[in-house]
C-alpha positions as YAML, in Angstrom:
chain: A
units: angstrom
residues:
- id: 1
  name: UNK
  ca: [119.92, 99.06, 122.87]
- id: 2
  name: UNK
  ca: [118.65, 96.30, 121.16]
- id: 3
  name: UNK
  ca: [119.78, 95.15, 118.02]
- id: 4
  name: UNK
  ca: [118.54, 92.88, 115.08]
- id: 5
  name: UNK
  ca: [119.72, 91.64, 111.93]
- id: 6
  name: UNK
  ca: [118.87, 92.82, 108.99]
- id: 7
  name: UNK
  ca: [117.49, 90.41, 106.41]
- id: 8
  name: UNK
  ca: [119.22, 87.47, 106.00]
- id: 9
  name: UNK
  ca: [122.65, 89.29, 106.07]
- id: 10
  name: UNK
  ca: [125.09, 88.67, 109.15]
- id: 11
  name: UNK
  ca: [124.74, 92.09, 109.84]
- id: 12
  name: UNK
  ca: [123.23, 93.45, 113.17]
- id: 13
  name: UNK
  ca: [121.70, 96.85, 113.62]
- id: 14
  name: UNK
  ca: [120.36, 98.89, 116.16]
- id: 15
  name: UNK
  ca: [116.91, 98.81, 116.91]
- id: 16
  name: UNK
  ca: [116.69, 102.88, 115.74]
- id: 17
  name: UNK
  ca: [118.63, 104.17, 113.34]
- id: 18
  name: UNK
  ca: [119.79, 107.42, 112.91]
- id: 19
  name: UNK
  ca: [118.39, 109.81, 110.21]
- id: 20
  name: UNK
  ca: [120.17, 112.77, 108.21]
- id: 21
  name: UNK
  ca: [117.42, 114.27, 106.07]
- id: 22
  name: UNK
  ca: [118.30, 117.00, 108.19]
- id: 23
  name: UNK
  ca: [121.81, 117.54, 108.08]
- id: 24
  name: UNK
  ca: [123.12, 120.28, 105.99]
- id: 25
  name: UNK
  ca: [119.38, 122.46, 106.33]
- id: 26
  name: UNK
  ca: [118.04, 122.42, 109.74]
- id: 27
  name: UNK
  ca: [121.36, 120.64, 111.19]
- id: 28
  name: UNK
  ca: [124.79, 122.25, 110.59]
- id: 29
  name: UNK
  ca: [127.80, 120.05, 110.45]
- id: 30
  name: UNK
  ca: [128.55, 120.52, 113.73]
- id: 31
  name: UNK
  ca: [124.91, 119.73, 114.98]
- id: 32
  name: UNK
  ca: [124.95, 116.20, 112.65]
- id: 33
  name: UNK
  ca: [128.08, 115.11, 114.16]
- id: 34
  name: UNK
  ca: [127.40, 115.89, 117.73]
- id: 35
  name: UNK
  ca: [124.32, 113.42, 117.03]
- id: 36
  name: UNK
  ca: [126.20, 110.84, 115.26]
- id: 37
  name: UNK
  ca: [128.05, 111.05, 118.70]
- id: 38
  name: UNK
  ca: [125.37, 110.98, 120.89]
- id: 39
  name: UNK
  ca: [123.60, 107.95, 118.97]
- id: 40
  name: UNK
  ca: [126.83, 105.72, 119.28]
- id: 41
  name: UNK
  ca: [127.14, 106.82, 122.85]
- id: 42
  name: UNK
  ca: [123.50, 105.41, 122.86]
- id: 43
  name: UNK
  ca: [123.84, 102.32, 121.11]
- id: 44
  name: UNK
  ca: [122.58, 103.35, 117.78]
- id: 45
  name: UNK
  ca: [124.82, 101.73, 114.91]
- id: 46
  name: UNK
  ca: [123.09, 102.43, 112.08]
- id: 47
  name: UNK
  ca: [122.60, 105.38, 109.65]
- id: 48
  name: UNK
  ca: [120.37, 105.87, 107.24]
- id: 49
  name: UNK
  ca: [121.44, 108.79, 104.52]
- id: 50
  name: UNK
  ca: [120.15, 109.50, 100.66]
- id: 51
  name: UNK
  ca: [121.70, 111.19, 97.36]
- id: 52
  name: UNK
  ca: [118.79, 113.89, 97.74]
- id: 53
  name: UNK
  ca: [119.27, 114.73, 101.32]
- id: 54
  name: UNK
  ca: [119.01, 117.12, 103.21]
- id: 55
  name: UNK
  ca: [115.08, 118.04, 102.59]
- id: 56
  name: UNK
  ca: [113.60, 119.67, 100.86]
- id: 57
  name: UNK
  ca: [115.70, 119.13, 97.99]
- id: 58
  name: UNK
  ca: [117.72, 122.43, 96.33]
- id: 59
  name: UNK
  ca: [120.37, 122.75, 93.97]
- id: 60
  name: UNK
  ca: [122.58, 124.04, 96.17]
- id: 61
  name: UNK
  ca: [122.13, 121.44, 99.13]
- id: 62
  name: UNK
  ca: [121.64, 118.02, 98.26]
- id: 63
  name: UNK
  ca: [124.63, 115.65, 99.10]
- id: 64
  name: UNK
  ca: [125.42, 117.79, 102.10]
- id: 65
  name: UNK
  ca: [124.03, 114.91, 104.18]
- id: 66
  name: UNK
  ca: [126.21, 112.57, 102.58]
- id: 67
  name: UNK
  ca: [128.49, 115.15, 102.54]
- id: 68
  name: UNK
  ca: [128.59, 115.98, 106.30]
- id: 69
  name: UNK
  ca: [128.82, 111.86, 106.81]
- id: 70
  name: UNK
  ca: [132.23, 111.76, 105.11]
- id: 71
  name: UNK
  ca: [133.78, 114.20, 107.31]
- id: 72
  name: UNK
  ca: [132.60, 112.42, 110.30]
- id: 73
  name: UNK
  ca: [133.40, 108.84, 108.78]
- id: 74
  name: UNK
  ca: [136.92, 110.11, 107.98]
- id: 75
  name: UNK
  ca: [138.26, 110.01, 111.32]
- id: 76
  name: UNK
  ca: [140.17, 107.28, 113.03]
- id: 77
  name: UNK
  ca: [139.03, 104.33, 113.56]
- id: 78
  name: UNK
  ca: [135.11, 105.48, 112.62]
- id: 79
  name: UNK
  ca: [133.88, 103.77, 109.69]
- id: 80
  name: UNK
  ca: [133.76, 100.11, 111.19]
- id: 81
  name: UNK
  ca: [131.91, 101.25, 114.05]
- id: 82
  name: UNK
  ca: [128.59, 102.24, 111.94]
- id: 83
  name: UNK
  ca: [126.19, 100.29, 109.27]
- id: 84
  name: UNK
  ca: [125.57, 103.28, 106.70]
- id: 85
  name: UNK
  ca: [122.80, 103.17, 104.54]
- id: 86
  name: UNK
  ca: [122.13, 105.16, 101.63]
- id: 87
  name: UNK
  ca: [119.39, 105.59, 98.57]
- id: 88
  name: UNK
  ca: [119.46, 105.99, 94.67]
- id: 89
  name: UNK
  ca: [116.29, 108.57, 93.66]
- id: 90
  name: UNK
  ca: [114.03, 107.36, 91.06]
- id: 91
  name: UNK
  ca: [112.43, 109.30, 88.07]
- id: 92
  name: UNK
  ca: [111.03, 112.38, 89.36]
- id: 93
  name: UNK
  ca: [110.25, 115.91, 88.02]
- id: 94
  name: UNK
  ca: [110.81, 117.83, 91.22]
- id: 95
  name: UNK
  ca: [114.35, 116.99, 91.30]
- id: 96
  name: UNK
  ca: [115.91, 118.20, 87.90]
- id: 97
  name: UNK
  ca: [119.10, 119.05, 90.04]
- id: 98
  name: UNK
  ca: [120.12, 115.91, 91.10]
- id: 99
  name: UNK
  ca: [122.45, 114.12, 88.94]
- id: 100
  name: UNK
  ca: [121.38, 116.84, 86.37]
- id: 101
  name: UNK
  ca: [117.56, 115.25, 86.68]
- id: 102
  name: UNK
  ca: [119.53, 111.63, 85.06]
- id: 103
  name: UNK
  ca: [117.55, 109.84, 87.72]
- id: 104
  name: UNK
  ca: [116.07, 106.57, 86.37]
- id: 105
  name: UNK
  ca: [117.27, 103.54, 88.01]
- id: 106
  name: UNK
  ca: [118.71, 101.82, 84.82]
- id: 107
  name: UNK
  ca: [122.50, 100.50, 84.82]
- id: 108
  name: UNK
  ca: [124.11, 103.49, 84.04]
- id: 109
  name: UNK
  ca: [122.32, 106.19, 86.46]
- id: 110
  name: UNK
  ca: [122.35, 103.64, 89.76]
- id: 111
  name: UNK
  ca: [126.63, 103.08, 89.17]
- id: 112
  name: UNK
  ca: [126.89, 106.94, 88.69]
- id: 113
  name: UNK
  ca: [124.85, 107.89, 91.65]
- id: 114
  name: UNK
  ca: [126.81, 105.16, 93.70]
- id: 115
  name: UNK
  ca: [130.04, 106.19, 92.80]
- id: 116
  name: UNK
  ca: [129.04, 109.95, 93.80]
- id: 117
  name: UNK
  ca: [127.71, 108.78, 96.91]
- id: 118
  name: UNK
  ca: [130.30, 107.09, 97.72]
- id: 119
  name: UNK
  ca: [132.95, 110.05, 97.24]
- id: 120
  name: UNK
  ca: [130.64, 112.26, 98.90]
- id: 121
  name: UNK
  ca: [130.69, 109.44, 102.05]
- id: 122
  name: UNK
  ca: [134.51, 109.46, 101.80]
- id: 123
  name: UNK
  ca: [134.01, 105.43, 101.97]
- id: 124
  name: UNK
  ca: [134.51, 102.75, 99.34]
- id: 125
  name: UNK
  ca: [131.28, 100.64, 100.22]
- id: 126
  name: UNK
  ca: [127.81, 101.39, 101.79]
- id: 127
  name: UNK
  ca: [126.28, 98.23, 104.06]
- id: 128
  name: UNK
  ca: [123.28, 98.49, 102.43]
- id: 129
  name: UNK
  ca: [121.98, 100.34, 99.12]
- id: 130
  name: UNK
  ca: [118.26, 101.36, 98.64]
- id: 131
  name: UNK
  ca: [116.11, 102.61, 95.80]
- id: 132
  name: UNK
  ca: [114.56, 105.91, 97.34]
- id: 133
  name: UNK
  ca: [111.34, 105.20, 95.15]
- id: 134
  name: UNK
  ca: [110.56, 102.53, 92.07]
- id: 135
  name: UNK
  ca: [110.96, 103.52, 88.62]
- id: 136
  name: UNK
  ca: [107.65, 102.45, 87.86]
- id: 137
  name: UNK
  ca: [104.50, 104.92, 88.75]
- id: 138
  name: UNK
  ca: [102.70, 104.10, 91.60]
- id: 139
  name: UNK
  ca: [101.30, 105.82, 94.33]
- id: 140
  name: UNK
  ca: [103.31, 108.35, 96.26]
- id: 141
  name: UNK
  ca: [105.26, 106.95, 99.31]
- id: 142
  name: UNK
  ca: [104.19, 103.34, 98.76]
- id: 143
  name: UNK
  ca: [100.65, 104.58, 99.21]
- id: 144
  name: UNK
  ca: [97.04, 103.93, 97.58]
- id: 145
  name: UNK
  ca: [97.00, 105.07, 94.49]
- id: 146
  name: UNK
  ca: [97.87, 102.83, 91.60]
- id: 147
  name: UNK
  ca: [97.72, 104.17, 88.27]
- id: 148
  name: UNK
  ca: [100.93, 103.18, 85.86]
- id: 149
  name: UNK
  ca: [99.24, 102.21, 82.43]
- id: 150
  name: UNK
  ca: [100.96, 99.20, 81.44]
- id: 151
  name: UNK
  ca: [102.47, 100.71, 78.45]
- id: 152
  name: UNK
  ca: [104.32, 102.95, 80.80]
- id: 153
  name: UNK
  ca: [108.21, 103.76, 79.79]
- id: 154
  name: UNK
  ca: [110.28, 102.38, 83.09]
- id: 155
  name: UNK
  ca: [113.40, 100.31, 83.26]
- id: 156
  name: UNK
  ca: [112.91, 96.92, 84.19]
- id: 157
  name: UNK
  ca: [113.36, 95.15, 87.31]
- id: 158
  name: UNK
  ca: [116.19, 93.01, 85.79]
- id: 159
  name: UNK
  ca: [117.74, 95.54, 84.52]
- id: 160
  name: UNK
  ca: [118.20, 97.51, 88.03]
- id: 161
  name: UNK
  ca: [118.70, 94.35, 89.84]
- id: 162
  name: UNK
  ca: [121.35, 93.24, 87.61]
- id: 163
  name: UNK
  ca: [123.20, 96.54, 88.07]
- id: 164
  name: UNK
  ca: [122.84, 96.09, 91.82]
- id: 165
  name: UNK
  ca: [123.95, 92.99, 91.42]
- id: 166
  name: UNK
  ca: [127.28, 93.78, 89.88]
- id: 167
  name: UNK
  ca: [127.73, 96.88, 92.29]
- id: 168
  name: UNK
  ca: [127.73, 94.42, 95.09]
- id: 169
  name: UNK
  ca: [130.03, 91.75, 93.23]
- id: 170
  name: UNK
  ca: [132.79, 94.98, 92.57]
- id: 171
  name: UNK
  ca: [133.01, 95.38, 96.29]
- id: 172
  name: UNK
  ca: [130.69, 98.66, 96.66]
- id: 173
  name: UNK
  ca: [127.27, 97.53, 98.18]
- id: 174
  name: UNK
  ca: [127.28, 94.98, 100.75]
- id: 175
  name: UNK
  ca: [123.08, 94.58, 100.63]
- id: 176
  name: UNK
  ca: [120.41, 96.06, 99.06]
- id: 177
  name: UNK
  ca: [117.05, 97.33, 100.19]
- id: 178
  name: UNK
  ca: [113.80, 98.95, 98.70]
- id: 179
  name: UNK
  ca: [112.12, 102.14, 100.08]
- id: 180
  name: UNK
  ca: [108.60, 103.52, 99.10]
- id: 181
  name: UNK
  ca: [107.45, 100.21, 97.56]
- id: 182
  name: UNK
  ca: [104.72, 97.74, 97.54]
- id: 183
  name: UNK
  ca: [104.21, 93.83, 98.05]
- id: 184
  name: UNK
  ca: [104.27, 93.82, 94.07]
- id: 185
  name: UNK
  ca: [107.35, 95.05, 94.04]
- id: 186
  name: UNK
  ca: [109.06, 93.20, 97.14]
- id: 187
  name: UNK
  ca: [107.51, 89.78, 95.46]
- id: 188
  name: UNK
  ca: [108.82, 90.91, 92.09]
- id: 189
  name: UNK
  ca: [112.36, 91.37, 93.36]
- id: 190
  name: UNK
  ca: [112.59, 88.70, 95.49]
- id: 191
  name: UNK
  ca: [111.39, 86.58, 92.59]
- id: 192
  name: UNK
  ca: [114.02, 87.66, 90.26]
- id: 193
  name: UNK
  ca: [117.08, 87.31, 92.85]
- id: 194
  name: UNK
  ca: [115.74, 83.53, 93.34]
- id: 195
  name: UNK
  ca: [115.57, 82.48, 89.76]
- id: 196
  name: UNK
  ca: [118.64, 84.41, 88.25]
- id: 197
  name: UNK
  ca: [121.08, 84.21, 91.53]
- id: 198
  name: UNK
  ca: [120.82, 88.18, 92.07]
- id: 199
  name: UNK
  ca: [120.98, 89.71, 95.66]
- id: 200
  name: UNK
  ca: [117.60, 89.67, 97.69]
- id: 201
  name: UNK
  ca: [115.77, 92.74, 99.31]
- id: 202
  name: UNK
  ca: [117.14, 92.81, 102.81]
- id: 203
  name: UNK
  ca: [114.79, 95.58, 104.05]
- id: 204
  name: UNK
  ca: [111.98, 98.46, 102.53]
- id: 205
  name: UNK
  ca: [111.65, 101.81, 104.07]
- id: 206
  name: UNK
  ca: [108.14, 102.90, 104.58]
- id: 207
  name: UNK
  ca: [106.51, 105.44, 106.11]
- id: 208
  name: UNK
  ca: [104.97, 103.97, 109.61]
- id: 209
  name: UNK
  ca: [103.31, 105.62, 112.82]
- id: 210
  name: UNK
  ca: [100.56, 106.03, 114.41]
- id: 211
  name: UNK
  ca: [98.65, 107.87, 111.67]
- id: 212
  name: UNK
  ca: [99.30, 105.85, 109.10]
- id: 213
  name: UNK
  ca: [99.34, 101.86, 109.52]
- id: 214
  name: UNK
  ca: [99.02, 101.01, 105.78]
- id: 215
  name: UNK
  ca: [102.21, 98.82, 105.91]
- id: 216
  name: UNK
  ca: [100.18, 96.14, 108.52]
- id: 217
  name: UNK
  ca: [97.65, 95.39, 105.89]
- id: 218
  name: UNK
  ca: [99.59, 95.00, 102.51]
- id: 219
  name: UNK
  ca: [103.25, 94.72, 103.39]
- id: 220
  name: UNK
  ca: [103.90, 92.91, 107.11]
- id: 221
  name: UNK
  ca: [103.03, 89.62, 106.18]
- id: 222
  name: UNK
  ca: [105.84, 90.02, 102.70]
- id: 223
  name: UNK
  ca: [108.28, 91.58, 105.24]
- id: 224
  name: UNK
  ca: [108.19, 88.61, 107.83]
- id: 225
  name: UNK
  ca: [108.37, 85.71, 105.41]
- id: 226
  name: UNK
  ca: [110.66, 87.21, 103.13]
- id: 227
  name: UNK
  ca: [113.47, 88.75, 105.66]
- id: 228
  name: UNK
  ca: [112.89, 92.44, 104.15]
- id: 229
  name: UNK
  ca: [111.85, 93.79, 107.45]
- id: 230
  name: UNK
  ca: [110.80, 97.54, 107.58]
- id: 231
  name: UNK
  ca: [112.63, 100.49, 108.56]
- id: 232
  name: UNK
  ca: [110.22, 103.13, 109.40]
- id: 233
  name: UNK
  ca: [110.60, 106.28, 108.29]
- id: 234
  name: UNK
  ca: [108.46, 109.54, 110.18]
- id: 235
  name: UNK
  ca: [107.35, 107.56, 113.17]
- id: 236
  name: UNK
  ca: [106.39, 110.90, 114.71]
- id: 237
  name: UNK
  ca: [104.27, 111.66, 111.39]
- id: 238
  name: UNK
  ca: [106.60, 114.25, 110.29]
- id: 239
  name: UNK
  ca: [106.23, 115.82, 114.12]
- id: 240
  name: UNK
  ca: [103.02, 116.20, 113.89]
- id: 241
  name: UNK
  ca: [101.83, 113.49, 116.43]
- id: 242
  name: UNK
  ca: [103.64, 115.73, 119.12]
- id: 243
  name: UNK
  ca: [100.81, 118.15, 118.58]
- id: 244
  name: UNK
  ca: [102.98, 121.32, 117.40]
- id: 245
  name: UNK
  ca: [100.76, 121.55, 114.28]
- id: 246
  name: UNK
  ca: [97.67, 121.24, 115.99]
- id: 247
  name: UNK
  ca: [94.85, 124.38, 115.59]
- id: 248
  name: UNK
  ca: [97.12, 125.65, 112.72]
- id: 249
  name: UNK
  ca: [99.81, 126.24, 114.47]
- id: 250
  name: UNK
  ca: [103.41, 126.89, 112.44]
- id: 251
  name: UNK
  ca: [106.57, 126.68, 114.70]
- id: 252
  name: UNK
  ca: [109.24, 128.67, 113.06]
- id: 253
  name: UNK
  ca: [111.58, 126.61, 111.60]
- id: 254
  name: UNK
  ca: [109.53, 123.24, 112.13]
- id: 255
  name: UNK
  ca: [110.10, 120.85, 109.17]
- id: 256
  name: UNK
  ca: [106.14, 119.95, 107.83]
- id: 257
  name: UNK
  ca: [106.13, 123.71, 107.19]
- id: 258
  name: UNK
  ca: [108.22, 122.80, 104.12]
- id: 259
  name: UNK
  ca: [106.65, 120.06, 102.63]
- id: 260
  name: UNK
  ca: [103.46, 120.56, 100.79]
- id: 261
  name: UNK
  ca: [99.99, 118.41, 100.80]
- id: 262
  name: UNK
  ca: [101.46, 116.63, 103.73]
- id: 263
  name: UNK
  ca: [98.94, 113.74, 105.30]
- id: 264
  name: UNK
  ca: [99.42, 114.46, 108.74]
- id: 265
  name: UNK
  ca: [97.41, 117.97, 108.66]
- id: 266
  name: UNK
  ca: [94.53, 116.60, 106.46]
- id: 267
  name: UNK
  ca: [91.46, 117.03, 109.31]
- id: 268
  name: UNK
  ca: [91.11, 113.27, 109.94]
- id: 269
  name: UNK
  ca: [94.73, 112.88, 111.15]
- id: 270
  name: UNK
  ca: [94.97, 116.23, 113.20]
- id: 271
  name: UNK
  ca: [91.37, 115.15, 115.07]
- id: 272
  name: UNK
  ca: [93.43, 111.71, 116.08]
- id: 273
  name: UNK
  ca: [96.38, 113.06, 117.53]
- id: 274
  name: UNK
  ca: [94.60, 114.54, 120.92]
- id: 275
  name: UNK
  ca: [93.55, 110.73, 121.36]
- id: 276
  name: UNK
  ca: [97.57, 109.44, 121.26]
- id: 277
  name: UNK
  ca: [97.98, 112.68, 123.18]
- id: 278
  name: UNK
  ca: [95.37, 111.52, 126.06]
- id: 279
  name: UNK
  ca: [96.13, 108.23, 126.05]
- id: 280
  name: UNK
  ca: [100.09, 108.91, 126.82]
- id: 281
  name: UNK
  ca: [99.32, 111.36, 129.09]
- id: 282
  name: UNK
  ca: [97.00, 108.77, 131.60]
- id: 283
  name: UNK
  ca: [99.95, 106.39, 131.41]
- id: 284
  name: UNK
  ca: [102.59, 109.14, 132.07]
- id: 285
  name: UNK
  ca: [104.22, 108.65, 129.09]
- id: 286
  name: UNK
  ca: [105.62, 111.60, 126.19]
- id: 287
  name: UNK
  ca: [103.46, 111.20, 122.88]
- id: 288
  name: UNK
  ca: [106.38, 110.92, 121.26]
- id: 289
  name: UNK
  ca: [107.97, 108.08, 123.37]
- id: 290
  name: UNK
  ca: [105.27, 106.18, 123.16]
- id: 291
  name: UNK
  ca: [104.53, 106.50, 119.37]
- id: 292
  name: UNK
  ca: [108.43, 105.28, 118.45]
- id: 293
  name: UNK
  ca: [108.08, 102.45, 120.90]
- id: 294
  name: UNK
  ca: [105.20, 101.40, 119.31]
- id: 295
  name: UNK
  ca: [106.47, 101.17, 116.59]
- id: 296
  name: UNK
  ca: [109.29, 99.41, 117.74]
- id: 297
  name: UNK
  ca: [107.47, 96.99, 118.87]
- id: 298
  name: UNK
  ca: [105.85, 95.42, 115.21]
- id: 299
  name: UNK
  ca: [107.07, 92.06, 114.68]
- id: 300
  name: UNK
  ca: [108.12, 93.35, 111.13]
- id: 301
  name: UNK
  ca: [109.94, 96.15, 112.12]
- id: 302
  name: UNK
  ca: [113.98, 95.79, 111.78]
- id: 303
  name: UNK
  ca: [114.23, 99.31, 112.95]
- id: 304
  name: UNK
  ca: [112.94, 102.60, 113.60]
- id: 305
  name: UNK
  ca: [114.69, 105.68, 111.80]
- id: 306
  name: UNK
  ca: [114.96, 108.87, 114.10]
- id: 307
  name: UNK
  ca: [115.90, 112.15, 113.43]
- id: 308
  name: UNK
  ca: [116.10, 115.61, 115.34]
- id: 309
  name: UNK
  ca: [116.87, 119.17, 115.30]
- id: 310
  name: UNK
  ca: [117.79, 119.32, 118.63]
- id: 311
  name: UNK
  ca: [119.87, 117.65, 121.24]
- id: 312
  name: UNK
  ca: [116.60, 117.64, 123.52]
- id: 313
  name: UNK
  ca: [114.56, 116.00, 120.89]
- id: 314
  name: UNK
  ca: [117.18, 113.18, 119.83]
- id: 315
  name: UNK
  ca: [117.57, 112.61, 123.35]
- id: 316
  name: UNK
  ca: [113.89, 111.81, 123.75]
- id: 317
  name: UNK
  ca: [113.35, 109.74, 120.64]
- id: 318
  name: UNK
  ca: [116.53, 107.55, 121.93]
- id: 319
  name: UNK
  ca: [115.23, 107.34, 125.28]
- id: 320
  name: UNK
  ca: [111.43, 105.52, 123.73]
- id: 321
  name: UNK
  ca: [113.64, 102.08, 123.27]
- id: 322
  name: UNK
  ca: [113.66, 101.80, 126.51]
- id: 323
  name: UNK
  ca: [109.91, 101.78, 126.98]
- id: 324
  name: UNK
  ca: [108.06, 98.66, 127.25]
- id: 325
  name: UNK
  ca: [104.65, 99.23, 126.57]
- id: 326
  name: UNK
  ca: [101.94, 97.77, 129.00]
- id: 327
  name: UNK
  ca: [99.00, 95.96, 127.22]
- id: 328
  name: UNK
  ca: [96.52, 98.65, 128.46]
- id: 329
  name: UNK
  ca: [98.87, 101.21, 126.08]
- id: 330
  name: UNK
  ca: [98.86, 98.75, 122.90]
- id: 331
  name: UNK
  ca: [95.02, 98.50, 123.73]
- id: 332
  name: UNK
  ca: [94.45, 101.99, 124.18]
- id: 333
  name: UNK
  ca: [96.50, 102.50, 120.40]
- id: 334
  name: UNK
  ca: [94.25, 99.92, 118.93]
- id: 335
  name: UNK
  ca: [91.05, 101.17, 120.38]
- id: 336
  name: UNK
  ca: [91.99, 104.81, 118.80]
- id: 337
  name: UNK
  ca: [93.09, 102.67, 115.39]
- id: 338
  name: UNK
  ca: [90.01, 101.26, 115.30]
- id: 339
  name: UNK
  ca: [87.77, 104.65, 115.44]
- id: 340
  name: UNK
  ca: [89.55, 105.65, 112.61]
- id: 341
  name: UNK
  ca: [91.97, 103.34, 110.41]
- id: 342
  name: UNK
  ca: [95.29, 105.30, 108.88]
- id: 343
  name: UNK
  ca: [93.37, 108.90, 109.07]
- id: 344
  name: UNK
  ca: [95.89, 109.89, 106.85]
- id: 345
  name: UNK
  ca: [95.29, 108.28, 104.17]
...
């Protein structure tokens, strides 16, 4: 396993990083913690969890990720052995459950989802703290899409830095990241911890695969020079680059089936995926594999975030960091990028 640091920190994390959004829906307890074992086995340090997980996001189920964490991290001698990662939602009106829908990130709501997240973890501090989505309106997942009049009612920057801030002074956050945000945003933050002595981005979660490349042209260049390297979220696109979904096909159980207007079945995306399918196939190499490695690969890239249902699947997504890809691969990706840039978009 490789392993990188994160930011500007001291800290070191694994090249993938375990996901949860799973854990609690698709995953029982048992399931998430025979994976937590199987990623340490494999090298993986690192897991990433949220408030609102597991998706998609009910009443009676969110926390259970965080949830099924705690039991795990309550063992022996467990806690020290992992970098755990968690998120604070933003303002949102398809999640009037969580926290009783008090989800803007103003000084108040970010110390009250902390200290639940925290309890939930069984753990006084998380290594690194990051805000599922900005307060501000902007387009969905860090996407096109701008829109926020500038009259629009958020909390200000300095006011949720500042409560970060203080969170990490008492002890509770180590670092903290961004997730779902744009160069605007990174700059903006970065600015503010320079000039008022507040803690700097370490890292933004994005979505990045195959399908959708967006981060290369607005954010990789802010993510190398400022030390707020990505970790990639859906490098499979959501599963769908394995080709399940293809021809309108619905897997029982599979987990695009539950979210709604996803990018990855829109007609440009689907008629890519049989190109990353070809390509693998001539080098002898799973779609899948060769997708995460690629993404692995992106000199802005801190780490990759993997998750499964099954023991099979985790298996193979652990197994891609191992792949080096030849140039003919990388030229084969770009020469399919170029046909059609991000189809998902």
């Amino acid at each position: 396993m490789e392993y990188r640091k994160l930011g500007n920190t001291d800290i070191e994390v694994s090249a993938l990083c375990l996901g949860t959004m799973t854990w609690g829906g698709q995953n029982t307890e048992a399931e998430a913690h025979t994976q937590i074992e199987a990623a340490l086995e494999a090298g993986i340090n690192f897991i990433d969890n949220a408030e609102m997980y597991p998706t998609p996001v009910r009443g009676e189920t969110w926390g259970l990720s965080e949830e099924i964490l705690g039991r795990w991290l309550a063992g022996p001698d467990r806690r020290e052995k992992v970098v755990v990662a968690s998120k604070v939602i933003g303002p949102g009106r398809d999640y009037p459950t969580v926290r009783g829908g008090h989800t803007r990130l103003d000084r108040g709501n970010i110390a009250a989802a902390l200290d639940a997240s925290l309890a939930r973890m069984r753990t006084d501090y998380v290594d690194l703290y990051q805000l599922h989505w900005p307060d501000r309106v902007l387009g969905r997942d860090g996407g096109p899409g701008f829109w926020s009049p500038p009259e629009a009612d958020v909390v200000p920057l300095a006011e949720t830095l500042d409560a970060l801030g203080g969170l990490v002074r008492a002890g509770k956050i180590r670092h903290v990241g961004l997730s779902n945000d744009t160069p605007w945003g990174v700059m903006a933050f970065q600015h503010l911890a320079e000039t008022r002595g507040w803690p700097r981005m370490v890292s933004i979660q994005n979505a990045y695969n195959l399908l959708a490349r967006q981060f290369e042209d607005s954010l990789a260049e802010v993510a190398i020079r400022e030390r707020c390297g990505l970790l990639a979220y859906s490098p499979l696109a959501a599963g769908a680059l394995s080709g399940k979904y293809l021809r309108g096909a619905l897997p029982s159980g599979a987990r695009l089936i539950t979210r709604e207007g996803n990018p990855y079945r829109r007609p440009r995306a689907e008629a890519a995926i049989p190109a990353y399918q070809q390509l693998a196939a001539e080098h002898g190499l799973p779609v899948t594999q060769m997708a995460i490695a690629f993404a692995a690969s992106r000199p802005f890239m801190t780490s990759v975030i993997v998750a499964a249902t099954t023991p099979g699947h985790l298996a193979d997504n652990i197994a891609s960091i191992d792949l080096e890809l030849p140039e003919s691969v990388l030229a084969g990706i770009e020469r399919i990028h170029g046909e059609d840039p991000n189809p998902s978009a």
